[in-house]
Chimera marker file (.cmm) of the C-alpha trace (Angstrom):
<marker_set name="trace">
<marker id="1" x="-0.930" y="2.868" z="0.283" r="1" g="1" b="0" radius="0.5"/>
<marker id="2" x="0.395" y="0.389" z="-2.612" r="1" g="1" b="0" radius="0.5"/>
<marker id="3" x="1.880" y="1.370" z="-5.407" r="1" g="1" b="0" radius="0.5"/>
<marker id="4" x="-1.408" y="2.085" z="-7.634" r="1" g="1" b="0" radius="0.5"/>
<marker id="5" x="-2.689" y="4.504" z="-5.364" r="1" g="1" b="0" radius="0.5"/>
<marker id="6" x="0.640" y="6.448" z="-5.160" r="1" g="1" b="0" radius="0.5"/>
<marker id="7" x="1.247" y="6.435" z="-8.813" r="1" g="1" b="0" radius="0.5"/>
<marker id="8" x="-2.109" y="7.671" z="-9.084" r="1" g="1" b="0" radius="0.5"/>
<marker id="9" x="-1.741" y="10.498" z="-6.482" r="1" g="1" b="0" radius="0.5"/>
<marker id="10" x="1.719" y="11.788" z="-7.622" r="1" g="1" b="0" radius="0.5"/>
<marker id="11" x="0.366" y="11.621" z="-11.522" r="1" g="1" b="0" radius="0.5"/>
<marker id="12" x="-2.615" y="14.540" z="-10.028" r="1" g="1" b="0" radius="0.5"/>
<marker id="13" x="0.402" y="17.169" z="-9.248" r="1" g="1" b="0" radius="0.5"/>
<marker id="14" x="1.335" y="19.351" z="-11.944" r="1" g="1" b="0" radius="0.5"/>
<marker id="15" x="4.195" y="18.857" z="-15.002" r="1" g="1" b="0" radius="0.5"/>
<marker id="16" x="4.909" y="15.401" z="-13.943" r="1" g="1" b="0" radius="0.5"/>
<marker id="17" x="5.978" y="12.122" z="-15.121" r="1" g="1" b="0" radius="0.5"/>
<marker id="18" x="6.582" y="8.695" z="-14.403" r="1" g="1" b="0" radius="0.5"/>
<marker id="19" x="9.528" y="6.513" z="-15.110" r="1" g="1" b="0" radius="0.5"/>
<marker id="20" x="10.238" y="2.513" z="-13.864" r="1" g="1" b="0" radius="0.5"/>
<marker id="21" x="13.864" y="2.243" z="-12.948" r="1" g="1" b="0" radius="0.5"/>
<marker id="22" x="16.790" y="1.643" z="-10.355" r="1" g="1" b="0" radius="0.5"/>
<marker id="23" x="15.506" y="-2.167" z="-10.388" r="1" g="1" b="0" radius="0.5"/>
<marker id="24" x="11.726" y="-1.607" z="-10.598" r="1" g="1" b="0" radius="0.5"/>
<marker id="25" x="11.418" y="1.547" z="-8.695" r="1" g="1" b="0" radius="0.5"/>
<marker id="26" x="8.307" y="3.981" z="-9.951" r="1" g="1" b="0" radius="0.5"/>
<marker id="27" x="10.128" y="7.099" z="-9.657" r="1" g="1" b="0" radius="0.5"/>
<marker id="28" x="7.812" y="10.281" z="-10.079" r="1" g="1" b="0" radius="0.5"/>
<marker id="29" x="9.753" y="13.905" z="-11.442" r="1" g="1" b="0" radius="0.5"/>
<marker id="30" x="8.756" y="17.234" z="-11.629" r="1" g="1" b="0" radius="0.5"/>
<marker id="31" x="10.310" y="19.111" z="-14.238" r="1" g="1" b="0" radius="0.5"/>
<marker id="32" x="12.949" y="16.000" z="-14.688" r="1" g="1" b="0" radius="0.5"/>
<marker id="33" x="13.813" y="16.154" z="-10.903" r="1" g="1" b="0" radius="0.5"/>
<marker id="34" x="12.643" y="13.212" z="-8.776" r="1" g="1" b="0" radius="0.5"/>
<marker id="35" x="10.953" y="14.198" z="-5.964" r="1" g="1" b="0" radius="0.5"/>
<marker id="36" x="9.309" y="10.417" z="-4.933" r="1" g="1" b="0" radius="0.5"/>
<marker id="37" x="10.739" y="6.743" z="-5.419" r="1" g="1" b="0" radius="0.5"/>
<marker id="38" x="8.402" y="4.327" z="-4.286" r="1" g="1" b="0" radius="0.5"/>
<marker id="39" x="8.487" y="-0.065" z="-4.976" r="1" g="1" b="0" radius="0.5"/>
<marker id="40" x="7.641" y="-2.838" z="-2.603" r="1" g="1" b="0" radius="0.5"/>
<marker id="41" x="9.776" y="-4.163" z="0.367" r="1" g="1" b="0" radius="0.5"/>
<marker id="42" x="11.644" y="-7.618" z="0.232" r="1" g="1" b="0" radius="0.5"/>
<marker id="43" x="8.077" y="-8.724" z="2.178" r="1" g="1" b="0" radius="0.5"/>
<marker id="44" x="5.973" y="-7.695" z="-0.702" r="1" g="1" b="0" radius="0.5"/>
<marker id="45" x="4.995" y="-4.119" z="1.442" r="1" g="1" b="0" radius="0.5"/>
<marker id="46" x="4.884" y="-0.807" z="0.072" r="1" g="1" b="0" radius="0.5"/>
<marker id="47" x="8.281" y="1.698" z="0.596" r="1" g="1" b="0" radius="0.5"/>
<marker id="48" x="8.278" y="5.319" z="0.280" r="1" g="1" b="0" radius="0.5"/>
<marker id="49" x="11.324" y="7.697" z="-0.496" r="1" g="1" b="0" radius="0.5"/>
<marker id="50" x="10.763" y="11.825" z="-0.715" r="1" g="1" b="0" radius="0.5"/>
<marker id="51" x="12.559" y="14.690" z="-0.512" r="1" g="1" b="0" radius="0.5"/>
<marker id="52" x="11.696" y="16.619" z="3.399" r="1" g="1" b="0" radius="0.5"/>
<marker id="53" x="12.806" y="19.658" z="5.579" r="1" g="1" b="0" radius="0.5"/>
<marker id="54" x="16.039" y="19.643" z="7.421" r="1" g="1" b="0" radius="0.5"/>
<marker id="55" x="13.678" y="19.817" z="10.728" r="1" g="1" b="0" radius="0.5"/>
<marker id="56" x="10.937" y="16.798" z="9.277" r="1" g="1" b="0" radius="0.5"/>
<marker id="57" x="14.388" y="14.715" z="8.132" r="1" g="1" b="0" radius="0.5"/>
<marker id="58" x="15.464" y="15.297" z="11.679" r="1" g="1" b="0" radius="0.5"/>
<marker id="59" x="12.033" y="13.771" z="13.278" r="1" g="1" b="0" radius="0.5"/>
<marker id="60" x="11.101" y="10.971" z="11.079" r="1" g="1" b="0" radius="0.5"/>
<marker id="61" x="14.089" y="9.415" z="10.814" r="1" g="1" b="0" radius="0.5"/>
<marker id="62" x="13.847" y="8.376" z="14.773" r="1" g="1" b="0" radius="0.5"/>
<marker id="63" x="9.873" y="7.482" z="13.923" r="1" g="1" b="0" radius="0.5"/>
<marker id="64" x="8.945" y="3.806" z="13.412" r="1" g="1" b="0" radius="0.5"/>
<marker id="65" x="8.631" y="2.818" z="9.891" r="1" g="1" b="0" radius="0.5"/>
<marker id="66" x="10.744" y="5.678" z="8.550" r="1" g="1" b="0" radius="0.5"/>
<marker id="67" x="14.643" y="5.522" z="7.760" r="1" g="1" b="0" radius="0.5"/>
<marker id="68" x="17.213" y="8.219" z="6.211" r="1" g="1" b="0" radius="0.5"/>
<marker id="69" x="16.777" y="6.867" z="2.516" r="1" g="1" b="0" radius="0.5"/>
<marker id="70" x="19.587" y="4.508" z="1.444" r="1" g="1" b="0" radius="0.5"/>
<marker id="71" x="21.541" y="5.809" z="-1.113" r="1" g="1" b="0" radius="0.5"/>
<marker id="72" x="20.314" y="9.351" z="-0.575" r="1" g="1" b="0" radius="0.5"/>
<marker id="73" x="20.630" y="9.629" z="3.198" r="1" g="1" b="0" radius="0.5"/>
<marker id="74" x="24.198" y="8.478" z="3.059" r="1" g="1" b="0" radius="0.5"/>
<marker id="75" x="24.854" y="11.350" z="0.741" r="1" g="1" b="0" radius="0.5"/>
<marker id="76" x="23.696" y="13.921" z="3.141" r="1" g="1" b="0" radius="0.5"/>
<marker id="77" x="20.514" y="14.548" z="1.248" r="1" g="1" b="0" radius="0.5"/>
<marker id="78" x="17.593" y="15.287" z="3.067" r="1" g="1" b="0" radius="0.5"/>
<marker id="79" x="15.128" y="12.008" z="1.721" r="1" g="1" b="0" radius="0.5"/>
<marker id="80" x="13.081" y="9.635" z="4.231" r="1" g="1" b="0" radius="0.5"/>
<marker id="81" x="11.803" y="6.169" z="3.250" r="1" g="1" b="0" radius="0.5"/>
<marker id="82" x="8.959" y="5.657" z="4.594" r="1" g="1" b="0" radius="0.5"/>
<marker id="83" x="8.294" y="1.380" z="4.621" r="1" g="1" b="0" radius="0.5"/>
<marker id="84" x="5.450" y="0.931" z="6.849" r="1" g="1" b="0" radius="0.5"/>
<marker id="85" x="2.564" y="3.172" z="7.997" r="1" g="1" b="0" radius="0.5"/>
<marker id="86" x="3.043" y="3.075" z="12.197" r="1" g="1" b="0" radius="0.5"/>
<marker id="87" x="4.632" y="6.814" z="12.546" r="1" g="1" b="0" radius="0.5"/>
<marker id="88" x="3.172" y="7.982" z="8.904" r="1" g="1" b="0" radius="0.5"/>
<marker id="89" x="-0.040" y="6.843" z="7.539" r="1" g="1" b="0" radius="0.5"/>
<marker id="90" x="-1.637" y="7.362" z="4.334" r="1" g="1" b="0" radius="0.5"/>
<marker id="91" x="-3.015" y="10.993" z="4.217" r="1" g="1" b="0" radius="0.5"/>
<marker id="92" x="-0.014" y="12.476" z="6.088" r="1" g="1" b="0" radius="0.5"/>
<marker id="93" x="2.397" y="10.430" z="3.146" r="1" g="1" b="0" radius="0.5"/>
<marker id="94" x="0.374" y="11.864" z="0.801" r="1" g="1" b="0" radius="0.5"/>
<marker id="95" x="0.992" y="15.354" z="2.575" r="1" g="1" b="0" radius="0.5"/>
<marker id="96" x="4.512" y="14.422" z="2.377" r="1" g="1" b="0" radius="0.5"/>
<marker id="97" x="4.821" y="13.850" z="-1.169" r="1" g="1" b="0" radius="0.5"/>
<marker id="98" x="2.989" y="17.519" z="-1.755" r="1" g="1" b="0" radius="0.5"/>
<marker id="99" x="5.898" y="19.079" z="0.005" r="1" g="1" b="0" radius="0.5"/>
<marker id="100" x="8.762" y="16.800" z="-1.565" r="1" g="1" b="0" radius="0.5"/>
<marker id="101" x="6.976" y="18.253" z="-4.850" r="1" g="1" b="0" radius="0.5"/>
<marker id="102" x="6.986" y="22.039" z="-3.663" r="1" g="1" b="0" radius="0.5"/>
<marker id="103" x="10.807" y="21.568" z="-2.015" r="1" g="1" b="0" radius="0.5"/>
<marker id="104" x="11.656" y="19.628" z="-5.254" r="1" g="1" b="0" radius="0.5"/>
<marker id="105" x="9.754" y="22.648" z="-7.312" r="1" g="1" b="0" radius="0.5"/>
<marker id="106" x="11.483" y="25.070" z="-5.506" r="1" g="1" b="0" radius="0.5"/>
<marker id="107" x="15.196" y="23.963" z="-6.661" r="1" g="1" b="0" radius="0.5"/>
<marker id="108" x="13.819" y="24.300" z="-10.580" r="1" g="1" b="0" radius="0.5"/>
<marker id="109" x="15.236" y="27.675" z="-11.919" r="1" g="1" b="0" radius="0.5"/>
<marker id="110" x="12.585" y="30.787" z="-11.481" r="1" g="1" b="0" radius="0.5"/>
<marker id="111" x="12.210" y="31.008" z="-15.185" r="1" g="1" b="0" radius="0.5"/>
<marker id="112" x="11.124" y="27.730" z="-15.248" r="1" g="1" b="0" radius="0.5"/>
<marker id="113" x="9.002" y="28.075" z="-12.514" r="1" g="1" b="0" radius="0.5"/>
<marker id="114" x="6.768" y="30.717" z="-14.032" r="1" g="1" b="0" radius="0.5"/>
<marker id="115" x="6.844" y="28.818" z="-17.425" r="1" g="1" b="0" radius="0.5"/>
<marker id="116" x="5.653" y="25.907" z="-15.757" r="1" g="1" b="0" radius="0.5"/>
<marker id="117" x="3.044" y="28.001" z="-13.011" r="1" g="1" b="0" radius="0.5"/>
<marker id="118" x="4.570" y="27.216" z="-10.338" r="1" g="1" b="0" radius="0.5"/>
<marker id="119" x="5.875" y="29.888" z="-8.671" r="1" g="1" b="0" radius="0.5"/>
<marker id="120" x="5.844" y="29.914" z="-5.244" r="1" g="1" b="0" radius="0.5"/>
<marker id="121" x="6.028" y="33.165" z="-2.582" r="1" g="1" b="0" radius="0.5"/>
<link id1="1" id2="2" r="1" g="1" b="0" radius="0.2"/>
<link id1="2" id2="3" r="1" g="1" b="0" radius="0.2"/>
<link id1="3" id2="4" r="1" g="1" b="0" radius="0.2"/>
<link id1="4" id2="5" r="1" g="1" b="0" radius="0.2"/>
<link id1="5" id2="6" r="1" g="1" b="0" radius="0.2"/>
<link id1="6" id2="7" r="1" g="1" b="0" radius="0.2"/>
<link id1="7" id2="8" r="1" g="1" b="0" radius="0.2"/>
<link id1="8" id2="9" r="1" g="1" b="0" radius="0.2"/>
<link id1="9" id2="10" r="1" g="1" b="0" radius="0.2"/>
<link id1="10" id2="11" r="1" g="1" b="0" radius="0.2"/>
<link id1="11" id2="12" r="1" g="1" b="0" radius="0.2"/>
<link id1="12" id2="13" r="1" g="1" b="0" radius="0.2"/>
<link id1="13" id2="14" r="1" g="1" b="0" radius="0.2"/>
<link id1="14" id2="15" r="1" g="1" b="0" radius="0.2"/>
<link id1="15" id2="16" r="1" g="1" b="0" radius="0.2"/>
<link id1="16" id2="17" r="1" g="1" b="0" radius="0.2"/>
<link id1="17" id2="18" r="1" g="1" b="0" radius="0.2"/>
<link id1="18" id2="19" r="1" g="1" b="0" radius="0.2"/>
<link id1="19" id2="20" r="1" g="1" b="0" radius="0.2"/>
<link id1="20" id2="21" r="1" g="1" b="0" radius="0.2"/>
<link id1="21" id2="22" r="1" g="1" b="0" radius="0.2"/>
<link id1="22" id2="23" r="1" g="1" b="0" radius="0.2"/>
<link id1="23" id2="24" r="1" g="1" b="0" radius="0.2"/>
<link id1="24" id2="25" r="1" g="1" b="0" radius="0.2"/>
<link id1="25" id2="26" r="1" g="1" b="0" radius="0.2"/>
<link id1="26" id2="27" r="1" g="1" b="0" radius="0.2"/>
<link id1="27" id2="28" r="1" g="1" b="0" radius="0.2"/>
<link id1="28" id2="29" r="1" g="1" b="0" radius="0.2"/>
<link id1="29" id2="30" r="1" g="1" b="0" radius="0.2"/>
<link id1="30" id2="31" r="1" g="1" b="0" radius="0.2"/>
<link id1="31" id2="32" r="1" g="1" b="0" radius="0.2"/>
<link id1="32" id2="33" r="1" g="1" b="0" radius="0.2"/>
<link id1="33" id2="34" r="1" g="1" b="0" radius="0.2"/>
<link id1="34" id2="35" r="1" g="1" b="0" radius="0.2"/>
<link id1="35" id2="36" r="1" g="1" b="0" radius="0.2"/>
<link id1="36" id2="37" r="1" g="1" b="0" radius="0.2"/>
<link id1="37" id2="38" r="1" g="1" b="0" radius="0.2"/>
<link id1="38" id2="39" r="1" g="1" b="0" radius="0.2"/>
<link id1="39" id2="40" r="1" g="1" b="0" radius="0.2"/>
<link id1="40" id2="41" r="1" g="1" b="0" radius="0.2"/>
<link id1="41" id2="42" r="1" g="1" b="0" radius="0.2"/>
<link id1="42" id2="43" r="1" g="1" b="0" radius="0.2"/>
<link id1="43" id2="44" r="1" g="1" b="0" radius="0.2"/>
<link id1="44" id2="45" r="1" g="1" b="0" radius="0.2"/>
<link id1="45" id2="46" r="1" g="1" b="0" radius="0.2"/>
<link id1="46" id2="47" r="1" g="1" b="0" radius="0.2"/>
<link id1="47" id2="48" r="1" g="1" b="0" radius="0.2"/>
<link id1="48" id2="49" r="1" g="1" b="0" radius="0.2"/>
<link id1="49" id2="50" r="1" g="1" b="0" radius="0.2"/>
<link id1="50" id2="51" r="1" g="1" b="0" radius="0.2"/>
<link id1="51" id2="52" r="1" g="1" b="0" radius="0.2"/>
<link id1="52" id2="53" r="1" g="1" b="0" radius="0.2"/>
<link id1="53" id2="54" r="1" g="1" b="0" radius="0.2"/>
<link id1="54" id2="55" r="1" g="1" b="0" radius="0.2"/>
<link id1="55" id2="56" r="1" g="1" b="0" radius="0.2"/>
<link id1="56" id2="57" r="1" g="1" b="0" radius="0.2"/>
<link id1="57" id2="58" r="1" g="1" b="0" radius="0.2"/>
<link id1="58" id2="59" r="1" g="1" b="0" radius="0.2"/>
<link id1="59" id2="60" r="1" g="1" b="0" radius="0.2"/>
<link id1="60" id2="61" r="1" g="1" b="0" radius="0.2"/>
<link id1="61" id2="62" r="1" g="1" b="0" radius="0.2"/>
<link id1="62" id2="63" r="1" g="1" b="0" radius="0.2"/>
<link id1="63" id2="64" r="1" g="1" b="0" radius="0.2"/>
<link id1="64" id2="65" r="1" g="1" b="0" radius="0.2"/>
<link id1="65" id2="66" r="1" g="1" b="0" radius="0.2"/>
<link id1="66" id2="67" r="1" g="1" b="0" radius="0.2"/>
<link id1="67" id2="68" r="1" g="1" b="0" radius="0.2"/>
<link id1="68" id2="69" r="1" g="1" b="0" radius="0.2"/>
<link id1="69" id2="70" r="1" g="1" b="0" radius="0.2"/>
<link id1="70" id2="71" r="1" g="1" b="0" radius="0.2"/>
<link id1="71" id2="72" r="1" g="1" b="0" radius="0.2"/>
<link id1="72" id2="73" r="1" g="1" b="0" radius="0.2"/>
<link id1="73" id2="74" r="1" g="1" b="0" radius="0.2"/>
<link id1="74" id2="75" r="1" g="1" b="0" radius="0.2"/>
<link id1="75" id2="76" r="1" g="1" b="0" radius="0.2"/>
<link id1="76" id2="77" r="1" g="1" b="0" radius="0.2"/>
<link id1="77" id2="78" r="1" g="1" b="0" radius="0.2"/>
<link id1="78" id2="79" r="1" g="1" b="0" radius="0.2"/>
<link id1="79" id2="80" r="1" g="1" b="0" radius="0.2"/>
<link id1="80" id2="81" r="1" g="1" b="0" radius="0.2"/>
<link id1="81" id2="82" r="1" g="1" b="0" radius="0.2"/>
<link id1="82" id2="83" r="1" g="1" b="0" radius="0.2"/>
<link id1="83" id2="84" r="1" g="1" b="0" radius="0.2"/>
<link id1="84" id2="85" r="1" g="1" b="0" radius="0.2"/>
<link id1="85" id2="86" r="1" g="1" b="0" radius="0.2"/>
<link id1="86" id2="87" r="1" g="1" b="0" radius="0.2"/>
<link id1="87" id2="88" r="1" g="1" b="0" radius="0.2"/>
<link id1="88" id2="89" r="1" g="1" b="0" radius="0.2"/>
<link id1="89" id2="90" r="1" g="1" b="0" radius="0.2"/>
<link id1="90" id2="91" r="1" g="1" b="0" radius="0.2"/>
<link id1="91" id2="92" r="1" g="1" b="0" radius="0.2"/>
<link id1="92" id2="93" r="1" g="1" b="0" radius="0.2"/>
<link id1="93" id2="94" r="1" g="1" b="0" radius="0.2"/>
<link id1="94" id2="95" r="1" g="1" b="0" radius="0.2"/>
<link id1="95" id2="96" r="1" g="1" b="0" radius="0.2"/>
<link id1="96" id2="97" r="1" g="1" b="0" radius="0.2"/>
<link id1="97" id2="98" r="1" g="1" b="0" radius="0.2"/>
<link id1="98" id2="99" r="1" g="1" b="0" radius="0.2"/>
<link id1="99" id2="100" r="1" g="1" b="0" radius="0.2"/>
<link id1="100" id2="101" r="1" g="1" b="0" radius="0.2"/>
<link id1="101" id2="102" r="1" g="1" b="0" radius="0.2"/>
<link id1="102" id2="103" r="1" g="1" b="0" radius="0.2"/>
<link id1="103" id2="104" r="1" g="1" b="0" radius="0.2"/>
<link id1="104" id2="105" r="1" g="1" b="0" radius="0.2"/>
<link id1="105" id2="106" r="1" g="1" b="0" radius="0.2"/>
<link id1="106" id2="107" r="1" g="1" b="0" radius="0.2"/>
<link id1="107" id2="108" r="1" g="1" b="0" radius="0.2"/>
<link id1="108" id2="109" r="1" g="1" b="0" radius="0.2"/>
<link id1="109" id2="110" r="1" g="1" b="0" radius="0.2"/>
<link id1="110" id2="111" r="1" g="1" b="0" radius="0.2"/>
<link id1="111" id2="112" r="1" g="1" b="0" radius="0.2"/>
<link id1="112" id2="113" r="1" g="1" b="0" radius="0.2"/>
<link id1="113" id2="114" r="1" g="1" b="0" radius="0.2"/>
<link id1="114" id2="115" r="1" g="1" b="0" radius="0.2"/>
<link id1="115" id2="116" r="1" g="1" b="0" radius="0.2"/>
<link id1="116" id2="117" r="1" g="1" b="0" radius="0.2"/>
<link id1="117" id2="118" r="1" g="1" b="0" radius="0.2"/>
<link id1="118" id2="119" r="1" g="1" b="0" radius="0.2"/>
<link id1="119" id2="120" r="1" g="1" b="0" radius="0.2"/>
<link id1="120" id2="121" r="1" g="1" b="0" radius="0.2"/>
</marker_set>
């Protein structure tokens, strides 16, 4: 994935937007609450940060490629940066990002979760 294809992925999911900052960083939000970071490695490759399950944070961080988040790990949030595809590839990121959007979704207050359709049982 580069960072075309993932802008252009997370701008097909519902009551999003886009912002460039923390140095560069396309960050994507749901309702105003990130739920992807994404910019290129120090090698020019594509990085990956979302939002995962206690359980998936548990797994990938131990995967190749993958690493608690810096700056979000450290806090004891549950994000994974994903910074090469050898445990991850494409289609299951993409699955990832889905799920960062639902968990992310899911922290929005229920009256803004109907206004916005996206309640979730």
């Amino acid at each position: 994935m580069d960072i075309e294809s993932y802008n252009a992925f997370c701008g097909e999911l519902a009551h999003t937007t886009h912002v460039v900052q923390w140095g560069g960083s396309h960050v994507w939000k749901v309702a105003g609450k990130v739920f992807a970071i994404a910019g290129e490695n120090k090698d020019g490759g594509f990085r990956c940060s979302f939002k995962v399950s206690d359980l998936a944070f548990d797994i990938l961080k131990e995967q190749p490629g993958c690493q608690g988040a810096p700056h979000l790990a450290s806090r004891g949030m549950k994000w994974i940066q994903r910074f090469s595809d050898e445990a991850v590839d494409d289609e299951a990121l993409k699955d990832y990002l889905r799920e960062s959007y639902r968990l992310v979704s899911l922290g929005l207050t229920k009256k803004l979760q109907r206004e916005l359709g996206l309640n979730q049982s």
